[in-house]
C-alpha positions in Angstrom: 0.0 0.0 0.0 1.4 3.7 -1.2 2.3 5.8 1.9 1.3 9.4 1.8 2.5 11.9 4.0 0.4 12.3 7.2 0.4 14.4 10.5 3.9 12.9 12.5 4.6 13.3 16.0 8.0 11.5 17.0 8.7 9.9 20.1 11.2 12.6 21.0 8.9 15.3 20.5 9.0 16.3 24.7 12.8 16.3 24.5 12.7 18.9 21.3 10.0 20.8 23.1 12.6 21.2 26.4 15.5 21.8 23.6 13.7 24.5 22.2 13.6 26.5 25.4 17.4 27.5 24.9 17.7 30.2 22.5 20.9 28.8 20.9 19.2 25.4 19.8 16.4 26.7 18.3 17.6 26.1 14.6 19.0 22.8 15.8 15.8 21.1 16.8 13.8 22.8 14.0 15.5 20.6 11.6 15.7 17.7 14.0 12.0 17.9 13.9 11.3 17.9 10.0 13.7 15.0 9.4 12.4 13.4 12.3 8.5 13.8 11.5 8.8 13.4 7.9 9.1 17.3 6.7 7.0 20.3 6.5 3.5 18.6 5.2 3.6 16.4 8.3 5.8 17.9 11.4 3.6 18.0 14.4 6.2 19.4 17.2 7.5 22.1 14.9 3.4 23.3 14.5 3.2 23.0 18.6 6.2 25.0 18.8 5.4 28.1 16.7 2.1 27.9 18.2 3.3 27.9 21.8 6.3 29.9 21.3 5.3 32.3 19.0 1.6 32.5 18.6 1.1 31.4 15.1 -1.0 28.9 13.9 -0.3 26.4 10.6 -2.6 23.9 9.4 -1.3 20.5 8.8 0.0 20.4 5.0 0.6 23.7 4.9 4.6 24.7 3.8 6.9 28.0 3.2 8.4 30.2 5.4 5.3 29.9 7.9 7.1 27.4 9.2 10.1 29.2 9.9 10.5 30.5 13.5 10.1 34.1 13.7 8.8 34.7 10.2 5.5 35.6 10.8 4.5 37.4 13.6 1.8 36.5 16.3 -1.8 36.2 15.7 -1.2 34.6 12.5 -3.6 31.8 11.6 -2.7 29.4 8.3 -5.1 26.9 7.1 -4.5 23.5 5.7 -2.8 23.0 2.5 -1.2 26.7 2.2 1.3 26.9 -0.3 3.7 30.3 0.4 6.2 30.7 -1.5 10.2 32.4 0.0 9.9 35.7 0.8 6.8 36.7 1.5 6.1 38.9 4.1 3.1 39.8 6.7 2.9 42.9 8.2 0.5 43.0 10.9 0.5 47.1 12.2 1.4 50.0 10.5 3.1 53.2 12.0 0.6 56.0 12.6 0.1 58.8 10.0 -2.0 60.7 11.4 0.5 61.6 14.9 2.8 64.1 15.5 5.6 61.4 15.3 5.5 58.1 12.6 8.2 56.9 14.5 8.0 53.2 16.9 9.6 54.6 20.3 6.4 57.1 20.5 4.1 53.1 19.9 6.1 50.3 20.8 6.7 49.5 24.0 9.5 47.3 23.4 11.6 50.4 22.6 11.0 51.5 26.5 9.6 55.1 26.3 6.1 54.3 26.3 5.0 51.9 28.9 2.3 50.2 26.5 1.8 49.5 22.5 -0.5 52.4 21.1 -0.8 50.8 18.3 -2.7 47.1 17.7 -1.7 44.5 16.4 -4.1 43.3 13.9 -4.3 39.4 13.4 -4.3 37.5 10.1 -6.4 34.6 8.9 -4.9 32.6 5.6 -7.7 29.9 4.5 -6.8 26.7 3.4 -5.9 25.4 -0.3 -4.5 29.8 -0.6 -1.2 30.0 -2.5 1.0 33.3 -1.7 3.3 34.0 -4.2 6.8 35.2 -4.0 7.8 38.6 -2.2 4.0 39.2 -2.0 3.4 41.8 0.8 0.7 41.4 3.3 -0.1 45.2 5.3 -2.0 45.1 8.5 -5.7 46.3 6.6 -5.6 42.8 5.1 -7.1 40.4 8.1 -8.0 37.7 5.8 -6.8 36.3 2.5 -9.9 33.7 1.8 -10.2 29.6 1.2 -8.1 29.0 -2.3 -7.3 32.4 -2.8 -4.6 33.6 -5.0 -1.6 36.6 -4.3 0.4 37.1 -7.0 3.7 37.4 -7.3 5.3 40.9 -5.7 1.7 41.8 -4.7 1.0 44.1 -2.0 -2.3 43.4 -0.4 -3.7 45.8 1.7 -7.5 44.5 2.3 -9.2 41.5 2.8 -9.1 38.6 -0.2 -12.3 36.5 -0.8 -12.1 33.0 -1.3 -10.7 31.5 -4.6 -10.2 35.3 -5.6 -7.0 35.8 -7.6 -5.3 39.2 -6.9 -2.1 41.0 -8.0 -0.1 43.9 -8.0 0.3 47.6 -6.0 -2.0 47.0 -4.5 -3.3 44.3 -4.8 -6.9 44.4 -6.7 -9.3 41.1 -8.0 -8.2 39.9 -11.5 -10.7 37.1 -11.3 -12.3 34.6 -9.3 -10.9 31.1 -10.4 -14.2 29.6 -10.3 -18.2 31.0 -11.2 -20.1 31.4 -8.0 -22.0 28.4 -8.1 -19.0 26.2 -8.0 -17.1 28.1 -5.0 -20.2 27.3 -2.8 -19.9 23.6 -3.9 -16.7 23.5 -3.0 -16.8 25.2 0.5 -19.5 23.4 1.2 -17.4 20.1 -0.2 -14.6 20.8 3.1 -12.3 18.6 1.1 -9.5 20.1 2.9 -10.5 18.4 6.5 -9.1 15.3 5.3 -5.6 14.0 5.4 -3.8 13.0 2.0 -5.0 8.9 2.6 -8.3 10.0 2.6 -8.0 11.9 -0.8 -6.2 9.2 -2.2 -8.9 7.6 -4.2 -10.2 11.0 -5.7 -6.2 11.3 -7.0 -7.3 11.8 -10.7 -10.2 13.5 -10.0 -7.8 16.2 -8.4 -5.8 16.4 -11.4 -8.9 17.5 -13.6 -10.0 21.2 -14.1 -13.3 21.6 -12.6 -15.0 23.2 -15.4 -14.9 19.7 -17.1 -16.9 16.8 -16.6 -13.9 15.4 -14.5 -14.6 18.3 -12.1 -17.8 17.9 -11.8 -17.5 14.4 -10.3 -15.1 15.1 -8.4 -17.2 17.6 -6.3 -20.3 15.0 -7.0 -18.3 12.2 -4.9 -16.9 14.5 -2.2 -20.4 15.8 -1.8 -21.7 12.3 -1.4 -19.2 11.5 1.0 -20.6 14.2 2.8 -24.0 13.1 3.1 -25.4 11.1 6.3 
């Protein structure tokens, strides 16, 4: 039987999790952990550890530099199945226009003149199945980039992106939606992104078909009936 890639915890995960508490082995047990658990589609322990360590949230299969430590800041959520590709970056306040001073000492506290942050951080949601493209810029008025959405490369987003909406350039606006209405309902409603890559397995083909064909429209026939009670 073919083995696909599914959600790995190892047996050492506790003594990564204690490793990862010393600054200086950080990096180390990172890549102990993806060669250990099979990689970024499947590492459990490196998920637990951005989650616990740095408040951001990665859906199983998901892969890019949300994975990295430190990459994204807190209070981002990615979905299942994200593809983003290197060098993309999220942004998640912005320095005040509208104040005597743009500059962080007179917001963030970490710079020790003001005692508190005067200015939010805003969190970010990135539904499943979305693809980021490369160096594409993510600004704090964007708090959601929707379920098989699209960023194009060198994209600058700076509002929200519905689901399976394909955007691009400065900044970002719709080019298209990759699918007519009727068919981004069926698939939302399809949730094909809940299951693991075993569980796909016999819809394989199916996956490989554009869904405008007939191919496409069985594949979202026998999810859907999958579905049903």
């Amino acid at each position: 039987m073919q083995s696909y890639p599914v959600p790995t915890r190892s047996s050492l995960s506790p003594l990564l999790a204690a490793m990862y508490r010393v600054r200086r082995l950080r990096a180390l047990t990172v890549r102990a952990a993806l060669r250990l658990e099979g990689g970024a589609f499947s590492t459990v322990t490196v998920r637990e550890l951005l989650a616990r360590h740095h408040g951001v949230e990665v859906g199983d299969y998901s892969y890019g530099p949300c994975l990295a430590p430190g990459a994204f800041p807190a209070g981002v959520t990615v979905g299942r199945y994200v593809s983003i590709a290197q060098g993309v970056s999220v942004l998640r306040r912005n320095h005040p226009s509208d104040r005597l001073s743009t500059h962080p000492a007179f917001f963030n506290k970490n710079l020790r003149f003001v005692a508190e942050d005067e200015v939010p951080f805003v969190p970010l949601t990135i539904g499943h199945d979305a693809w980021i493209g490369e160096r594409a810029i993510i600004t704090a008025g964007c708090g959601r980039i929707g379920v098989g959405a699209i960023v194009g490369s060198a994209a600058v987003v700076t509002k929200d992106v519905p689901d399976f909406a394909i955007v691009g350039g400065v900044p970002a606006k719709l080019i298209r939606f990759r699918f007519p209405e009727e068919v981004r309902e069926r698939v939302l409603a399809s949730r094909w992104w809940e299951r693991d890559l075993r569980g796909l397995a016999e819809f394989r083909g199916l996956f490989m078909k554009e869904l405008r064909d007939s191919a496409g429209a069985a594949l979202l026939e026998a999810l859907e009936e999958r579905e049903r009670p």
